[in-house]
C-alpha positions in Angstrom: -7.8 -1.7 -55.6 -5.1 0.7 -57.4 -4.7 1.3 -60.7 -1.2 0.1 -62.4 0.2 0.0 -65.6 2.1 -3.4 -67.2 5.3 -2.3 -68.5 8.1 -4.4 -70.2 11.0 -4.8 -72.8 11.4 -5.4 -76.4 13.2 -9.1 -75.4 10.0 -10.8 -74.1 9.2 -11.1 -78.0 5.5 -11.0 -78.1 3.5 -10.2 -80.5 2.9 -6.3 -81.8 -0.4 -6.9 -81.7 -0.4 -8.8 -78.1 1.5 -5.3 -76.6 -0.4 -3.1 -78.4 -3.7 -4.7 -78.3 -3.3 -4.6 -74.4 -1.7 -0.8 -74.1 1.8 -2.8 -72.8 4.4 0.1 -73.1 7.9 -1.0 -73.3 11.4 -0.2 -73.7 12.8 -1.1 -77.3 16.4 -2.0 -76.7 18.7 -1.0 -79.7 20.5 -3.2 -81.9 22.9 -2.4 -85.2 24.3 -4.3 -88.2 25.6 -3.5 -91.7 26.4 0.3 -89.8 22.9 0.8 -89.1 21.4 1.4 -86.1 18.0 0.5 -84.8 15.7 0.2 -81.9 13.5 -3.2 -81.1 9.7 -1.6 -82.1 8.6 -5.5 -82.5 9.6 -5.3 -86.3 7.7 -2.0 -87.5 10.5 0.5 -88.9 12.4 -2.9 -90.0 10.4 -6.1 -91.0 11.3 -9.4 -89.1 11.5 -11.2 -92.4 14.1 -8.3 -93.8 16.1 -8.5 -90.2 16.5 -12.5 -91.0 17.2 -12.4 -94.6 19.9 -9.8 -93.6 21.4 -12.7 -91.1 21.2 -15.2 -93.5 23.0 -13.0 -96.4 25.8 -12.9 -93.0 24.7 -9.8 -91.6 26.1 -10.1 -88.0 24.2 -7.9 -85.6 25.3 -6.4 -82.4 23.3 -5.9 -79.4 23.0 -3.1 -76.2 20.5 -2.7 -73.4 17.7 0.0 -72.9 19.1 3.5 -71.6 17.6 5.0 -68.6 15.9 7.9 -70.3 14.3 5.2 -72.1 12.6 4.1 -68.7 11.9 7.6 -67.7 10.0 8.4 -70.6 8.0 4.9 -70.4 7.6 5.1 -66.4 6.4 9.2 -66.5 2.9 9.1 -67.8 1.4 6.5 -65.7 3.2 7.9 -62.6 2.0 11.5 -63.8 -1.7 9.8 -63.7 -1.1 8.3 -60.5 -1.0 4.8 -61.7 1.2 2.1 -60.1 3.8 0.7 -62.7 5.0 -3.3 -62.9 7.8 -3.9 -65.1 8.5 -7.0 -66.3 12.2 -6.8 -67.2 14.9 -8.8 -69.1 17.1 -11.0 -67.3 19.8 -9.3 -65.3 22.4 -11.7 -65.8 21.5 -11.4 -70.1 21.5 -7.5 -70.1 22.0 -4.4 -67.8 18.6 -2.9 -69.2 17.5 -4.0 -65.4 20.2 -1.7 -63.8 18.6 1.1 -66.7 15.2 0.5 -65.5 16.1 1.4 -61.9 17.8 4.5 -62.9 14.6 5.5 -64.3 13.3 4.7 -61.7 15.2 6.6 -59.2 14.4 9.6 -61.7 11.3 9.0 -61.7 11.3 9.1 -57.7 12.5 12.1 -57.6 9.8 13.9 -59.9 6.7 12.1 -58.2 8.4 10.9 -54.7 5.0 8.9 -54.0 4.6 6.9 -57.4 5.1 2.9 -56.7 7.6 1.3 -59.3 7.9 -2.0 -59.1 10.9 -3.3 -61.1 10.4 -7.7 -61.5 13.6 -9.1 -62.8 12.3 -12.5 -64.0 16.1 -14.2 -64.9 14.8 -15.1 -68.4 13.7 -13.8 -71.7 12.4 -14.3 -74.7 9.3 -16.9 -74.4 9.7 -17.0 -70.0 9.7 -13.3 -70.1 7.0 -13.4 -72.4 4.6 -15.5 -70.3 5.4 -13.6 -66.9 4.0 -10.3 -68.7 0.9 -12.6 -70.1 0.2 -13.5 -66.5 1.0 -10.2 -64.9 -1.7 -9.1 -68.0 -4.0 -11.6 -66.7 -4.1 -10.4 -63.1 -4.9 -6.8 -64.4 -7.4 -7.3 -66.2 -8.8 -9.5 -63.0 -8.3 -6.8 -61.0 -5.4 -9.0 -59.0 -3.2 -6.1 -58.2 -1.8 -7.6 -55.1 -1.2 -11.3 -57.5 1.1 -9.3 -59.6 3.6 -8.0 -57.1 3.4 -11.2 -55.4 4.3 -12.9 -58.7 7.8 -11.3 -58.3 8.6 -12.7 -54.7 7.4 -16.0 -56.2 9.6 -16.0 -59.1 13.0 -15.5 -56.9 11.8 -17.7 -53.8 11.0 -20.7 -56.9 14.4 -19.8 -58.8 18.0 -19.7 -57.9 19.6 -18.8 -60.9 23.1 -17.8 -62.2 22.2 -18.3 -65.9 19.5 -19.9 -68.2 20.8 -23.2 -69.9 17.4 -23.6 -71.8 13.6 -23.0 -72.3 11.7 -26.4 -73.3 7.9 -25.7 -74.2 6.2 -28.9 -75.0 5.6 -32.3 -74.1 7.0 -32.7 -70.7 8.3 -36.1 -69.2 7.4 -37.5 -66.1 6.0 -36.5 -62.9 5.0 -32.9 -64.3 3.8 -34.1 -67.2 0.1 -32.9 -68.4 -0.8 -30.1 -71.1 0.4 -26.3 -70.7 3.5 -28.0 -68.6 6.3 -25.5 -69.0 9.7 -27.0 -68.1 12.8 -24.4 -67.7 16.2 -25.9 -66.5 18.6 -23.6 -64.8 22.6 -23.6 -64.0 22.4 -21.8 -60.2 24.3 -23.4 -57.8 23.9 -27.0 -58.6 21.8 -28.0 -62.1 17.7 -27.5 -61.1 15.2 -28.3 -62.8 11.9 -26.7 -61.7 8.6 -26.7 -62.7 6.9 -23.4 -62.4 2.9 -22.7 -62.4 2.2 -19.9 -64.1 
């Protein structure tokens, strides 16, 4: 079984404790308001509270994705110890910090030509993005190394998707119905609603 390393971005919006408490590194994408700028550490240089006070007082943020370097310096210790990497990335179609990520990548590549990136686009974020590096998580610690890459394939052969409309967590109507039923409708080619097991 080979080592890897479960890597992802500051959009999946779990908890500090959740990424640190499992040795997750990730990318913290940058945001700026009220001509300051900042980078997504999961609310430690500027409390979560104090960034929604400031919206409320009309504070209107603007957003940008993660730079390249960002993925270099994130991808380069665990290739430097030989470890496999999965990244669990941000939507493509929400932000181009998936196009950054295999930049750093092909950097990366170039330093340590044998090192396995593995670069999982999982067309969401927030809570969906969340989840998929929960599960990806699980299957480390279980030692499911060959799980977690399949997990990718799965995501794109289940989804077909142009954009997110919305995430529903919660009672779910219906066939699907039951508890821990996660419901996610997508606009792809016609409306779909899918029902993914994770």
């Amino acid at each position: 079984m080979r080592d890897f390393v479960v890597m992802t971005d500051s959009c999946c919006d779990l908890p500090k404790e959740y990424i640190y408490g499992n040795n997750i590194p990730f990318a913290m994408l940058p945001f700026s308001y009220n001509d300051k700028e900042y980078l997504d550490d999961l609310g430690q240089s500027l409390s979560q509270k104090q960034f929604f006070d400031d919206l409320r007082d009309g504070a209107l943020p603007n957003t940008s994705q993660a730079n390249s370097e960002s993925f270099y310096n994130i991808f380069k210790p665990a290739a430097k110890r030989g470890q496999d990497i999965i990244y669990v990335g941000v939507s493509s179609g929400l932000s181009g910090t998936y196009n950054s990520a295999n930049i750093g990548k092909i950097a990366i590549l170039e330093e340590f030509p044998s090192a396995i990136i593995y670069i999982i686009d999982v067309l969401t974020a927030s809570l969906g993005q969340g989840l998929m590096v929960r599960k990806a998580v699980e299957m480390k610690n279980a030692d499911c190394y060959e799980e977690a890459v399949r997990l990718k394939e799965e995501i794109l052969a289940k989804v077909s998707v142009k954009e997110v409309l919305i995430h529903y967590i919660g009672p779910v109507v219906g066939r699907f119905s039951g508890p821990g039923a996660l419901a996610v409708f997508f606009i792809g080619e016609s409306r779909q609603h899918h029902v993914i097991d994770i």
